[in-house]
N, C-alpha and C positions, 0 to 999 in steps of 0.2 A: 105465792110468788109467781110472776110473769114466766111464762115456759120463753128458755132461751136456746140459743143454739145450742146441738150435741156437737160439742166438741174433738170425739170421738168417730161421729160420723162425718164431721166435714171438714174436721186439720189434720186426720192422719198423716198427710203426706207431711204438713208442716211441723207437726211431732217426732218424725222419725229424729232425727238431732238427737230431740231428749231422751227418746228411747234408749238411742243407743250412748249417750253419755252415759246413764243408768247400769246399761248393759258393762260398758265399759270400768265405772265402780265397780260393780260386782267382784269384777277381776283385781280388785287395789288389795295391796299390803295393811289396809287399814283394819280391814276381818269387816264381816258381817253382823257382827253384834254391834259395835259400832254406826255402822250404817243404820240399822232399823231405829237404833235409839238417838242416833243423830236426827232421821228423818221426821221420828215421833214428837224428837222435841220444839223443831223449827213449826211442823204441823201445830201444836200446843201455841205457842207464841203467835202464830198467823191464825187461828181458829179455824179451822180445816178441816170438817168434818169426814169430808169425804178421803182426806188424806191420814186420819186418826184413824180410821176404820182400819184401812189398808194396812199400814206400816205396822199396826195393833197387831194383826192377822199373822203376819209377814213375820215380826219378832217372835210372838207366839210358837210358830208353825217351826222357825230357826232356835225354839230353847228358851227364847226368853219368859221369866217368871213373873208372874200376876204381879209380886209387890213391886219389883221396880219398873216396871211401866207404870205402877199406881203413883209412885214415888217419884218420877221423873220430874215434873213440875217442881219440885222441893227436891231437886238433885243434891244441891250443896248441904242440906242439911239432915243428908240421910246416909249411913256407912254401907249402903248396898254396890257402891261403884268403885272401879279402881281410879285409880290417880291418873292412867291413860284416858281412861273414860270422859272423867270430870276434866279431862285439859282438852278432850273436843268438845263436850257440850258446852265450857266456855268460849271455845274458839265459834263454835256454831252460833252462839246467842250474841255475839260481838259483830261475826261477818251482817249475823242478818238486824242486828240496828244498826249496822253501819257506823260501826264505833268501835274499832280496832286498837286495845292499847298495847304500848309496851311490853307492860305485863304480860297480859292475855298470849302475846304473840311469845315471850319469854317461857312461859309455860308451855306453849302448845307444842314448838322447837324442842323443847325437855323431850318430848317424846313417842315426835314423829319426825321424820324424816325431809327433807327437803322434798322430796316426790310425793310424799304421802300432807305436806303439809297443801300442795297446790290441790292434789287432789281430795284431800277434803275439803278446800274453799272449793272446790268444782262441784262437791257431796252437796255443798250450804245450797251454792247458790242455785244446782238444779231442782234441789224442793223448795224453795222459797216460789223460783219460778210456777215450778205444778202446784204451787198452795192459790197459787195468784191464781192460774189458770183454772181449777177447779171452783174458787170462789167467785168467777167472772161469770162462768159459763159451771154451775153446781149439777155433777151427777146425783146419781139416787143413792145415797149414804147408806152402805148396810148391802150393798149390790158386787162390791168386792169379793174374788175366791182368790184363796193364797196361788199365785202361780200365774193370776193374767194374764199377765202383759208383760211376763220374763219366758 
């Protein structure tokens, strides 16, 4: 592949935003287990290598176990997750095709919070962003230490 911009070295200024959204989830009612498996799975759906690595790392490092990260892509037909769980990883797989139903939204309402439901459409859509961004402008996959960039 053609070497592209580092993205890192020349939009910091213009990342601060996402940073601190990031920074700002961190702080949500939604818990961190969520987060990294939310982020893992929108990474999965965008192929994202360099945000698979990351979030992999992140969950790991936060408790999460080998098999449901192994299981995530096959969420729905695997008893590793709660019912909180599985009504954000469908809220997350619906924001990011852009196909928001009824349902989906009837579930997700089940059991989060009116603040917790914007702020994990804010969770989708800031890693869809950084999957975009990464896949534009690809760092070195495998180049992640848990703790970076928080």
């Amino acid at each position: 592949m053609e070497k592209r911009i580092n993205l890192f070295e020349q939009g910091m200024s213009a990342l601060k935003p996402l940073f601190a959204m990031g920074q700002q989830l961190k702080k949500s009612s939604i818990g961190p287990t969520i987060i990294e498996l939310v982020d893992f799975r929108v990474s999965q759906i965008n192929a994202c290598a360099y945000c698979l690595d990351m979030h992999s790392k992140d969950a790991r490092a936060n408790g999460e176990t080998e098999q449901r990260l192994y299981g995530l892509s096959a969420w729905r037909e695997t008893p590793y997750y709660t019912d909180r769980e599985r009504a954000a990883l469908a809220w997350a797989e619906a924001v990011t095709a852009a196909h928001v139903t009824d349902e989906v939204y009837q579930e997700a309402t089940a059991h989060f919070s009116e603040l917790e439901m914007i702020e994990l459409t804010l969770l989708v859509t800031n890693i869809n962003t950084w999957n975009r961004l990464n896949l534009a402008f690809p760092n070195a996959v495998g180049s992640y230490k848990v703790g970076m960039f928080g």
